[in-house]
C-alpha positions in Angstrom: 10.1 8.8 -8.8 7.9 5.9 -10.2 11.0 3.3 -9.5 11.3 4.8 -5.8 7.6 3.8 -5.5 8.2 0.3 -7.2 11.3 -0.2 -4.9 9.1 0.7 -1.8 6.4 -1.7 -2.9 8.7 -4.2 -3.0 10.3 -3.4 0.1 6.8 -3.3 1.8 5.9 -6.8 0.4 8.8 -8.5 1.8 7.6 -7.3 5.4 3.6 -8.6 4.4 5.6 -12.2 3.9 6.7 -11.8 7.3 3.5 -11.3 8.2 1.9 -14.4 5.8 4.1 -16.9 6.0 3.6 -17.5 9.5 -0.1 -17.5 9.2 -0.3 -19.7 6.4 2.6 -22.1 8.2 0.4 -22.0 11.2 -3.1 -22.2 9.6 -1.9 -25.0 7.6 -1.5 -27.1 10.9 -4.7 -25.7 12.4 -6.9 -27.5 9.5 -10.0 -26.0 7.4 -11.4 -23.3 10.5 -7.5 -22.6 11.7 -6.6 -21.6 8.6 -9.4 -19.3 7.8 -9.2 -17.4 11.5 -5.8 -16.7 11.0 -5.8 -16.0 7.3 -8.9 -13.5 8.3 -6.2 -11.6 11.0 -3.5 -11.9 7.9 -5.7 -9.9 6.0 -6.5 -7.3 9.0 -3.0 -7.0 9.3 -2.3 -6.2 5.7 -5.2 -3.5 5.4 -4.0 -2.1 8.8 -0.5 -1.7 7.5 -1.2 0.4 4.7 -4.7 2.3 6.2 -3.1 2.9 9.5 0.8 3.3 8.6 0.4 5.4 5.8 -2.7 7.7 7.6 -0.9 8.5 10.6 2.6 9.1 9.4 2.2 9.4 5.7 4.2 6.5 4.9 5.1 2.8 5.1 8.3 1.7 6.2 8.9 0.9 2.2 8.3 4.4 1.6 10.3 5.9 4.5 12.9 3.4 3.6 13.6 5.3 0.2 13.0 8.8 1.1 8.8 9.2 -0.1 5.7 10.5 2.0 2.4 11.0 0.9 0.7 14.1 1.6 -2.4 15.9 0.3 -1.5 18.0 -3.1 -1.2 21.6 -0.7 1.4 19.1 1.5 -1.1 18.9 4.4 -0.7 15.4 6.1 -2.8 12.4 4.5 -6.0 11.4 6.5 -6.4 7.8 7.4 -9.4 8.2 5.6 -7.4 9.3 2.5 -5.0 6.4 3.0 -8.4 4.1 2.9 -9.4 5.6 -0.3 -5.9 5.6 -1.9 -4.9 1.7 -0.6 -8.5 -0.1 -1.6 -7.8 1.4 -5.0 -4.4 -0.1 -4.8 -6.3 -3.5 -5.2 -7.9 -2.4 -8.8 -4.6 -1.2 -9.8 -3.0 -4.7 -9.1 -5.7 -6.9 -11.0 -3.9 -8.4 -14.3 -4.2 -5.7 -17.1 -5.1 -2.7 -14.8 -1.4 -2.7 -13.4 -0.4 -1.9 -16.4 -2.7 1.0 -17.0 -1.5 2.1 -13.6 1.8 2.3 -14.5 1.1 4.0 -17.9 -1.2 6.8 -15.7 1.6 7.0 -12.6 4.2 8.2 -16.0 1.1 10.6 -17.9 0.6 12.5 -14.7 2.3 15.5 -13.8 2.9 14.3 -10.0 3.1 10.7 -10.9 -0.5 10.0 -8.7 -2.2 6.6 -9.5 -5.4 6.3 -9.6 -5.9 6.0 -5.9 -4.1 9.1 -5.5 -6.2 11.0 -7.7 -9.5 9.8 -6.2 -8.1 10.4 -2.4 -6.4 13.7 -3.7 -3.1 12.8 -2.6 0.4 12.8 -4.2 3.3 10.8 -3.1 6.4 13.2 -2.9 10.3 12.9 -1.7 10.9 13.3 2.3 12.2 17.3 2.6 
């Protein structure tokens, strides 16, 4: 399950370049303020992805793509709120160091959960 997760992280991150690299080619030419309005809607559009996406239909293309939704442990739908939780969590887990805790907690857990999971009481699960 963790590489499904990995796999749809990866897949997700090729669509945020599609979303940045078109900001930062554009903000480039826009100078100092360009650059900062439209790297301020970049980063709108990344939380949106993940908040929105994953709150209203449980997952992110990534995830869809390979088959994983995340649900509340009874297998309820996750809350946008949840999804909030979960993805700002996402951030610690990414710092140098604390990935690698993540990863090392995604593998001690029964249901694979993160941290972010745990906190938002989610689990992320195959598509039935």
């Amino acid at each position: 399950m963790i590489w499904h997760r990995v796999g749809a992280f990866f897949i997700d991150s090729i669509l945020m370049g599609v979303i940045w690299v078109p900001v930062i080619v554009a903000g480039a030419a826009l100078g100092d303020v360009g650059f900062l309005v439209l790297a301020f809607v970049g980063i709108v559009a990344t939380l949106s992805y993940g908040f929105l996406v994953e709150g209203l239909y449980g997952y992110t293309p990534g995830k869809y793509r390979l088959g994983l939704v995340v649900v509340k442990p009874d297998g309820s739908n996750c809350t946008i709120g949840a999804s909030i939780v979960r993805n700002v969590l996402w951030i610690v887990d990414a710092l140098p160091t604390f990935n690698l805790i993540a990863m090392v907690v995604i593998l001690l857990i029964d249901d694979n959960q993160r941290v972010g999971d745990l906190v938002a009481d989610t689990v992320v699960v195959k598509q039935q």
